[in-house]
Legacy VTK file of the C-alpha trace (Angstrom):
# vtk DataFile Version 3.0
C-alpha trace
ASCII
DATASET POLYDATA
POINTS 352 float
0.000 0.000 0.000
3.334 2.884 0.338
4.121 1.879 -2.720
0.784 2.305 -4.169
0.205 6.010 -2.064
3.615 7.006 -3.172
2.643 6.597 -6.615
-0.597 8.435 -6.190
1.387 11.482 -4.496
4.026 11.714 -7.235
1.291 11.661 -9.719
-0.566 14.365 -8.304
2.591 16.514 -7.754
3.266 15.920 -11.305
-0.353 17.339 -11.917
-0.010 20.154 -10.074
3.630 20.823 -11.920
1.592 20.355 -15.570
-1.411 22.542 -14.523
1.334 25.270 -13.662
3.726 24.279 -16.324
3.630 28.214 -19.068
3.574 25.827 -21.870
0.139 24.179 -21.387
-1.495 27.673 -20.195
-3.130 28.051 -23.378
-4.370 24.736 -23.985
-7.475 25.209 -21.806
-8.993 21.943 -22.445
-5.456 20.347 -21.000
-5.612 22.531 -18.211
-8.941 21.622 -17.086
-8.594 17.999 -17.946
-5.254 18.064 -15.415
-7.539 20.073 -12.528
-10.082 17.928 -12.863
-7.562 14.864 -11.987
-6.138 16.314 -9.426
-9.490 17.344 -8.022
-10.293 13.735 -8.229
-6.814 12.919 -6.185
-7.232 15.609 -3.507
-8.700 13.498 -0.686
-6.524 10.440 -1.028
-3.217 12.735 -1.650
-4.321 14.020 2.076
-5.120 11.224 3.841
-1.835 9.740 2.464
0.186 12.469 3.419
-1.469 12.095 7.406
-0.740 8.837 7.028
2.878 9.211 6.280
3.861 12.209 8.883
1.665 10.147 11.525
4.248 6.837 10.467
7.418 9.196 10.695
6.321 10.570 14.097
5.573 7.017 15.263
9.628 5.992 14.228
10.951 8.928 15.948
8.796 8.289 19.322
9.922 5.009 19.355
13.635 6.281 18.626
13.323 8.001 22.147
12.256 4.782 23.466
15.715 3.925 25.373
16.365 7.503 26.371
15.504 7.560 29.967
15.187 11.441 30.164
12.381 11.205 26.967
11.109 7.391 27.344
7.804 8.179 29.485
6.886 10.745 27.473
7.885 9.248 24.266
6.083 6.251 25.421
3.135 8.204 25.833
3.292 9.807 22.443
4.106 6.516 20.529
0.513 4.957 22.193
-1.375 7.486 20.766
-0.432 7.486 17.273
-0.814 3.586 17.028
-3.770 3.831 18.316
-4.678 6.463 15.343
-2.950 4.522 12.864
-5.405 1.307 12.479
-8.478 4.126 11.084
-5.689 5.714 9.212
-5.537 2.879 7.266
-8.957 1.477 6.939
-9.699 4.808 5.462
-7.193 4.612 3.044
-8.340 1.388 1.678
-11.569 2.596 0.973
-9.567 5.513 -0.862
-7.628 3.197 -2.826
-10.975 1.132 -3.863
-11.556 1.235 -8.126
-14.536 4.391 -8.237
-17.184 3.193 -10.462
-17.163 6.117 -13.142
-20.899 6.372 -13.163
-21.536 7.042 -9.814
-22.169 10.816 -10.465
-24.431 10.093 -13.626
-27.958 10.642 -13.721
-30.081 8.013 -14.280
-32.854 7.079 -16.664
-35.075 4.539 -14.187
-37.720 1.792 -16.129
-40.323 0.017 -13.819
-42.276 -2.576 -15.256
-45.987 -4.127 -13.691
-44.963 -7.767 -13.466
-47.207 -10.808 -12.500
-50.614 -9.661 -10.185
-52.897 -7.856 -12.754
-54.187 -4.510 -11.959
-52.597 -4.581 -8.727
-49.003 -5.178 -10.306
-49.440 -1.903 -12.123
-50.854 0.016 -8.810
-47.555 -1.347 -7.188
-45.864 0.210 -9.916
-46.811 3.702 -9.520
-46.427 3.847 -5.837
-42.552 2.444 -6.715
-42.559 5.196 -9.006
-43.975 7.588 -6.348
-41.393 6.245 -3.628
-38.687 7.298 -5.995
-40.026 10.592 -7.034
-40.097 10.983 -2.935
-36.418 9.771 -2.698
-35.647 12.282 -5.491
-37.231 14.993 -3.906
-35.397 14.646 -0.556
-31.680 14.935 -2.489
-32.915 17.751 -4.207
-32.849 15.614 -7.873
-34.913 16.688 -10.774
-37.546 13.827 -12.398
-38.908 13.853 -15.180
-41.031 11.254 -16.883
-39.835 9.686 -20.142
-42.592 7.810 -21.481
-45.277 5.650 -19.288
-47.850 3.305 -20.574
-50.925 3.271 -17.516
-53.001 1.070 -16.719
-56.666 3.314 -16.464
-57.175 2.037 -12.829
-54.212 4.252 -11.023
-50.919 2.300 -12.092
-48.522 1.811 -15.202
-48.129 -1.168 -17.493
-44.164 0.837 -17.699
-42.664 3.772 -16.752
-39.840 5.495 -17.544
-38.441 8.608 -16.220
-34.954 10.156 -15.271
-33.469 11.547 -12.065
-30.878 14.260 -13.012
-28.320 15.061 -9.468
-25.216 14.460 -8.369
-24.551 11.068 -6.981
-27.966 9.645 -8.477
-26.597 6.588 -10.003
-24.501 5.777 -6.857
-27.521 5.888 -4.797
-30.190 4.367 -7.146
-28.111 1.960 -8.108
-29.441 -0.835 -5.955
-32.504 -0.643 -6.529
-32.535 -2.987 -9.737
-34.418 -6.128 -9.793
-37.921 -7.761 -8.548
-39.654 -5.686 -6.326
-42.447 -7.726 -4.747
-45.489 -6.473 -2.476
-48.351 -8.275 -0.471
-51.104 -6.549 0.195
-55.195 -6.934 0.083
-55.929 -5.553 -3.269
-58.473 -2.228 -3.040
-60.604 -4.172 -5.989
-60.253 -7.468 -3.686
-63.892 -7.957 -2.312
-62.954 -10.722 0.027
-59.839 -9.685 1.548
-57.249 -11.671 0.582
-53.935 -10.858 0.433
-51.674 -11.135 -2.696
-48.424 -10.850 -3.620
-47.754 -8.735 -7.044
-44.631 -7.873 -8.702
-42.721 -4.791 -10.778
-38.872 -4.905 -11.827
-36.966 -2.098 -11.731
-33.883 -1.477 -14.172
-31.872 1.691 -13.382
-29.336 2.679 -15.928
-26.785 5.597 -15.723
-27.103 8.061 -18.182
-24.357 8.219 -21.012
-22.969 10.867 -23.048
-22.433 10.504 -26.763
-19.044 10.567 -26.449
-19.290 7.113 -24.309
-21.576 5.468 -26.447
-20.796 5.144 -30.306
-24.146 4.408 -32.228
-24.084 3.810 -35.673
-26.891 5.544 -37.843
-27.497 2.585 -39.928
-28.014 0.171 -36.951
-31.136 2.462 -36.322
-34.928 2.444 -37.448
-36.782 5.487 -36.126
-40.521 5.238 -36.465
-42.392 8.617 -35.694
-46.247 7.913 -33.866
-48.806 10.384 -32.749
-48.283 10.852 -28.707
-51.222 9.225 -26.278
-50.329 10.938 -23.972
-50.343 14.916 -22.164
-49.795 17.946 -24.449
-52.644 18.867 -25.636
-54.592 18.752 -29.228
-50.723 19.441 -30.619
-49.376 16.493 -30.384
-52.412 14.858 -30.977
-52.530 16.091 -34.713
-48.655 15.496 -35.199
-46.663 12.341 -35.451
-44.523 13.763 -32.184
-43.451 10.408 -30.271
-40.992 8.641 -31.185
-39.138 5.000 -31.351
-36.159 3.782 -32.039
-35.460 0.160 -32.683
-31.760 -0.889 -32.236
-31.248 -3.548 -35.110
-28.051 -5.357 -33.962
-29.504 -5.728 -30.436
-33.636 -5.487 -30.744
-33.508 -2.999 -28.217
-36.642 -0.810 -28.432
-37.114 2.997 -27.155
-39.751 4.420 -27.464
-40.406 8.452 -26.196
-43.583 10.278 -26.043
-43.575 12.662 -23.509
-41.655 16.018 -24.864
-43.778 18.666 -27.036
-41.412 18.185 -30.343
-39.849 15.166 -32.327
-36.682 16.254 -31.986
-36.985 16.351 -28.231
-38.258 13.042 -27.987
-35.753 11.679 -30.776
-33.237 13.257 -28.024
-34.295 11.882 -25.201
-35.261 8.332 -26.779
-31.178 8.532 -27.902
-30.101 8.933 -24.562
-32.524 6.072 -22.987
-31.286 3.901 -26.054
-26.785 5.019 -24.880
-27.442 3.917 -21.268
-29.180 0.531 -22.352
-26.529 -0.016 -24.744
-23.776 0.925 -22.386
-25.599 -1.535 -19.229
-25.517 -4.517 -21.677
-21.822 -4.195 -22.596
-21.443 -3.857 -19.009
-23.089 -6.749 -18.391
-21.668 -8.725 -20.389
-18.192 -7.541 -19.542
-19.080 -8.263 -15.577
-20.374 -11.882 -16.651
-17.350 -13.060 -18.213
-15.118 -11.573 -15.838
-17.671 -12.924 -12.830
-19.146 -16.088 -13.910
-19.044 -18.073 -10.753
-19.886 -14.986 -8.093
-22.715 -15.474 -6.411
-23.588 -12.442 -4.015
-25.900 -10.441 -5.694
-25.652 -7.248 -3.610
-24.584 -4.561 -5.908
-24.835 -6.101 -9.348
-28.164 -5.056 -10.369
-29.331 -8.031 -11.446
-32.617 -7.943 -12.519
-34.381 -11.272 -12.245
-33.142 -11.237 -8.641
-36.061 -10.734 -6.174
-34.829 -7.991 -4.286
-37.158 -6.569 -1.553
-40.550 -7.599 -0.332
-43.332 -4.550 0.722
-45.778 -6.361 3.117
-48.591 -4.345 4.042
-50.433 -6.202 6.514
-47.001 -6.588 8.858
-46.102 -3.278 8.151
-42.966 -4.328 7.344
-40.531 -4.018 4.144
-37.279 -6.775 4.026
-34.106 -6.499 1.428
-33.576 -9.873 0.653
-29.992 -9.475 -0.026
-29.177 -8.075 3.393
-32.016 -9.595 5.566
-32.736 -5.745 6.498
-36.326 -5.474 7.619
-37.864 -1.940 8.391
-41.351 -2.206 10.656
-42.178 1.221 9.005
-43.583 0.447 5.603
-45.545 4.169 5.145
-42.156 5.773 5.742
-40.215 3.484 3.537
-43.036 4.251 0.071
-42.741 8.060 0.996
-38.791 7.413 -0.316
-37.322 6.839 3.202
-34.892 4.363 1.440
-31.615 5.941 3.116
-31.148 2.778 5.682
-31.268 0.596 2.901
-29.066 2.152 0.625
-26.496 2.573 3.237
-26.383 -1.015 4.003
-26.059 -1.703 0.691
-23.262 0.253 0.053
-21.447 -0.835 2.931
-21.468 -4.438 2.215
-19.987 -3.395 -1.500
-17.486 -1.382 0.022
-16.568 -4.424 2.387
-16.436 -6.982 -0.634
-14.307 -4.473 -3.204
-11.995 -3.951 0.039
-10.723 -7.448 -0.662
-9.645 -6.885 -3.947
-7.323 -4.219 -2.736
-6.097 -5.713 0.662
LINES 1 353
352 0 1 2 3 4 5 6 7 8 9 10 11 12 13 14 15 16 17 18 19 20 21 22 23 24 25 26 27 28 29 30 31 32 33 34 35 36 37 38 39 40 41 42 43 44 45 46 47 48 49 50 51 52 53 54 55 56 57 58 59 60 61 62 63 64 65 66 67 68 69 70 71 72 73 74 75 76 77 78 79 80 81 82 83 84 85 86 87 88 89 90 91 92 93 94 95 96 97 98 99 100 101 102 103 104 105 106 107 108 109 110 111 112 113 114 115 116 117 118 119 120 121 122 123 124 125 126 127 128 129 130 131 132 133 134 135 136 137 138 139 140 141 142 143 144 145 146 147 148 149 150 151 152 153 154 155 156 157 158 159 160 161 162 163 164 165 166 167 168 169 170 171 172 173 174 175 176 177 178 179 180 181 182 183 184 185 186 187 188 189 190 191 192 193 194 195 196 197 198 199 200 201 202 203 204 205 206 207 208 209 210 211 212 213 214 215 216 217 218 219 220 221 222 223 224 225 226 227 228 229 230 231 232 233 234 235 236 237 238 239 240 241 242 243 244 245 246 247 248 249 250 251 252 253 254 255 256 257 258 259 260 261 262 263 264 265 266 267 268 269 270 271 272 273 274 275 276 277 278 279 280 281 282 283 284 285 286 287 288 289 290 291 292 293 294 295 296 297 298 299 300 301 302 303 304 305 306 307 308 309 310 311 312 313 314 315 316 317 318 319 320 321 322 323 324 325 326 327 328 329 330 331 332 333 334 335 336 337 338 339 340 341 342 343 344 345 346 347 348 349 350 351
């Protein structure tokens, strides 16, 4: 690991030399591709450099050691920086982990009624609902995509995007089989039943990520069903885009114009293509993991909502919250946390 933070440090140094260096001060695009970099370094750099002055003052305590005149004290002194040394470190690992480059993309979010009827399109607008909540409490923008409902108070399909920092490293999680038992409003008798709605959450690429050839594309133009107005009613506004190579099919309905829909159906259509590459990537490289926590997979059952108990479980963490109301009005914080930290504790063995 000193090797490893001694390579980060001269690395940095040698950004902060470039960034300063009269011969790239025109280049502007350099100069803010080196900042950013070193931006990027900042917290490990520091922690590193603690790290090392805490290790140095730690050799020259215990160099004191045999002089009676200093060894109490030095003693004393030597005791407290081990003692500082252990979090030092920890913290430092977690530095060192591989960041996933899309954590601080937005994210273009798809939930889908599964099996249960009516009732599996009811769950999916309160998911949908829950999110929006979520959104609103980080202060994330959301806007709806294109949706498909159901005429009784759900959706068939949804999908919308959260725009904010950190979205994708939050959301992330939340892919898979969401399942929910509850008596159904349009159940006479009472009975409870379980219904389902997957959830695929996809970080938002740039075109510059994504290369999309022209010719793999049919675009097919549609009059919008849904809000706008007589408009889009009398135009062919919505639009879909069928990726050839892949069958992958966009479709976008919800902006005023074409070309805002042909936009936004472009950028749905980048972050699918850039999740299956990614899968595919992780599968090879990953055939025989089994923990599922982090991975997004999207057959996996991932959390149960059960009304009746008041209760809502993550099935890859055994997390149960007995506060089901709080949990639909986006309290999903405790979750994602957990979550995260039982990532961050598997991707710490890679590095130690």
């Amino acid at each position: 690991m000193l090797d490893k933070l001694a390579g980060i440090i001269a690395h940095y140094e040698e950004l902060e030399r470039l960034i300063s260096d009269p011969a790239n001060v025109a280049d502007y695009e350099k100069v803010a591709e080196y900042a950013q970099e070193r931006a990027e370094l900042e917290d490990i750099v520091r922690a590193a450099l603690e790290y090392r002055q805490a290790r140095e003052e730690l050799e020259q305590a215990q160099a004191l050691l045999d002089d009676p005149d200093m060894a109490e004290l030095a003693h004393e002194e030597a005791a407290q920086i081990e003692a500082r040394i252990p979090d030092m470190e920890a913290n430092l690992l977690r530095l060192l982990l591989p960041r996933d480059p899309r954590d601080d993309k937005n994210v273009i979010v798809e939930i889908r009624a599964g099996t249960g009827g009516d009732e599996a399109g009811i769950f999916a607008a309160n998911l949908f609902r829950m999110y929006a909540r979520y959104a609103e409490n980080k202060r994330w923008k959301v806007e709806v995509l294109d949706a498909s409902d159901t005429g009784v108070g759900g959706y068939k399909e949804i999908v919308f995007s959260v725009k904010g920092k950190g979205a994708y490293s939050r959301l992330k999680y939340e892919s898979g089989v969401h399942r929910v038992q509850r008596v159904p409003v349009t159940e006479s008798q009472g009975r409870i039943h379980t219904s389902t709605a997957t959830v695929a959450v996809l970080a938002e690429m740039d075109d510059v990520e994504v290369d999309i050839n022209i010719n793999d594309l049919r675009i097919d133009t549609f009059r919008s069903g849904g809000a706008g107005g007589q408009n889009v009613q009398k135009n062919e506004t919505a639009i879909r885009i069928t990726h050839l190579p892949t069958g992958i099919v966009v479709a976008c309905q919800d902006e005023r114009s074409q070309l805002q829909n042909k936009q936004r159906a472009m950028s749905v259509l980048r972050a699918k293509l850039y999740d299956m590459e990614q899968e595919r990537i992780r599968s090879e490289q990953d055939a025989d993991r089994r923990s599922q926590v982090g991975t997004g997979e999207r057959s996996e059952k991932i959390r149960t909502y059960n009304y009746p108990q008041n209760r809502v479980t993550d099935h890859r963490t055994g997390m149960t919250i007995y506060n089901l109301p709080a949990v639909i009005d986006g309290g999903l914080d405790e979750f994602v946390d957990e979550l995260a930290t039982r990532e961050e504790s598997e991707r710490l063995q890679t590095v130690i």
